[in-house]
C-alpha positions as CSV (number, residue, x, y, z in Angstrom):
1,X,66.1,14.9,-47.9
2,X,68.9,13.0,-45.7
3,X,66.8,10.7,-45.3
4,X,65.1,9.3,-48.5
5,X,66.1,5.9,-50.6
6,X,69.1,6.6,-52.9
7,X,66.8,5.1,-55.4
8,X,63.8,7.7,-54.6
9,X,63.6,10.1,-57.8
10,X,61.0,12.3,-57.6
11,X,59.1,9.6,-55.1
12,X,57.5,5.9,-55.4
13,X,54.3,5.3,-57.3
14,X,52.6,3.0,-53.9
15,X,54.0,6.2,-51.5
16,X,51.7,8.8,-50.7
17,X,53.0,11.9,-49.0
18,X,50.5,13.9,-46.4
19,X,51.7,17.4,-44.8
20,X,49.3,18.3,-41.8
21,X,48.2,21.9,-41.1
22,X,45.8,23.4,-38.9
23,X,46.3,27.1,-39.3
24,X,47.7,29.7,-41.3
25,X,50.8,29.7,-39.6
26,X,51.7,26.4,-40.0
27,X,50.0,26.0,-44.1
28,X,52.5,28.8,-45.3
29,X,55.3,27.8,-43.2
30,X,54.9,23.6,-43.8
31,X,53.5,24.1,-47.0
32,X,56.1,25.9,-47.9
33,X,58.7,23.7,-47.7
34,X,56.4,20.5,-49.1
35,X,56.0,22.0,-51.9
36,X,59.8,22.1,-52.8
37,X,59.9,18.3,-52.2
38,X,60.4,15.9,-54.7
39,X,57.3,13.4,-53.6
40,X,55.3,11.7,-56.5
41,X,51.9,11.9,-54.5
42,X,51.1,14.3,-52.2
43,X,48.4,15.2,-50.0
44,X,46.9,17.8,-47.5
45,X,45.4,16.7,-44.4
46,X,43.9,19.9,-42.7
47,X,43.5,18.1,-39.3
48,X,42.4,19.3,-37.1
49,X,41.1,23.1,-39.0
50,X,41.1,25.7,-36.4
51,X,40.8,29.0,-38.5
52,X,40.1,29.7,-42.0
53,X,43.1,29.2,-44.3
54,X,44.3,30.0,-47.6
55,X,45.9,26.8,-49.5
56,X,45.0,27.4,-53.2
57,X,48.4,28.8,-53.9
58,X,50.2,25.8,-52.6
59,X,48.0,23.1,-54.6
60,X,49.8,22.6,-57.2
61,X,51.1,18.8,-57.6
62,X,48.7,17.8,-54.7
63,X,46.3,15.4,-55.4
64,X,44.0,15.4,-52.6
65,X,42.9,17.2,-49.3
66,X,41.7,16.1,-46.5
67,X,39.6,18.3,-44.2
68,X,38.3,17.4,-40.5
69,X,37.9,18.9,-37.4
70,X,38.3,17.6,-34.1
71,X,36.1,14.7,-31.7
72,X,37.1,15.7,-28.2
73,X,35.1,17.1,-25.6
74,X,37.0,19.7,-25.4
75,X,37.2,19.8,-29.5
76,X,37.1,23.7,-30.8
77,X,34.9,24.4,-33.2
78,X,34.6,23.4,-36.5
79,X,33.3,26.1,-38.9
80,X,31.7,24.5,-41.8
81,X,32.4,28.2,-44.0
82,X,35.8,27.0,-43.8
83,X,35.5,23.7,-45.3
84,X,34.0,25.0,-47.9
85,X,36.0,27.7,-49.0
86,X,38.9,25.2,-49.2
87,X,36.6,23.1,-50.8
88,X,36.3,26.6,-53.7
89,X,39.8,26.4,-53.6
90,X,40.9,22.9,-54.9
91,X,38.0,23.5,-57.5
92,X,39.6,26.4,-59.0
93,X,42.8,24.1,-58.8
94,X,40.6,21.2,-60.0
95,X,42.0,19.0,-56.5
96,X,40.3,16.4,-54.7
97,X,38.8,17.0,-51.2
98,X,37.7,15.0,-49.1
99,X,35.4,15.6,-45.3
């Protein structure tokens, strides 16, 4: 917040806001504090997924997620029962997800 345009509101209409999780952990504790954020577009990039997660409660006033694994050769594993369950979750909350 110390660091936003005194002229920032509740955000810019050409400024979209991503928060970047990867695990449980991480979603309750960074979305956490997102969610309290006055930003006009938001977005969840779940980048690189590592476990299954729960996100539907923080969904509200995001307008799209992003899911993705990772391309290494050394990459862990993607496990596509997770993508869709998130996907099941920004459908109840009527969100946008993109693979």
């Amino acid at each position: 917040m110390n660091c936003i345009p005194d002229d920032w509101g509740n955000g810019y209409e050409n400024v979209v806001v991503c928060c970047t999780i990867e695990n449980q952990k991480n979603a309750d504790y960074k979305l956490g504090i997102f969610e309290m954020l006055p930003i006009k577009h938001k977005c969840i990039a779940a980048q690189p997924l590592i476990e299954e997660i729960d996100v539907e409660r923080y969904l509200d006033g995001v307008e799209l997620v992003v899911v993705g694994g990772e391309s290494d050769t050394n990459a862990r594993p993607l496990d596509y029962a997770w993508v869709l369950d998130i996907r099941e979750q920004c459908i109840r909350k009527k969100r946008v997800l993109r693979i």
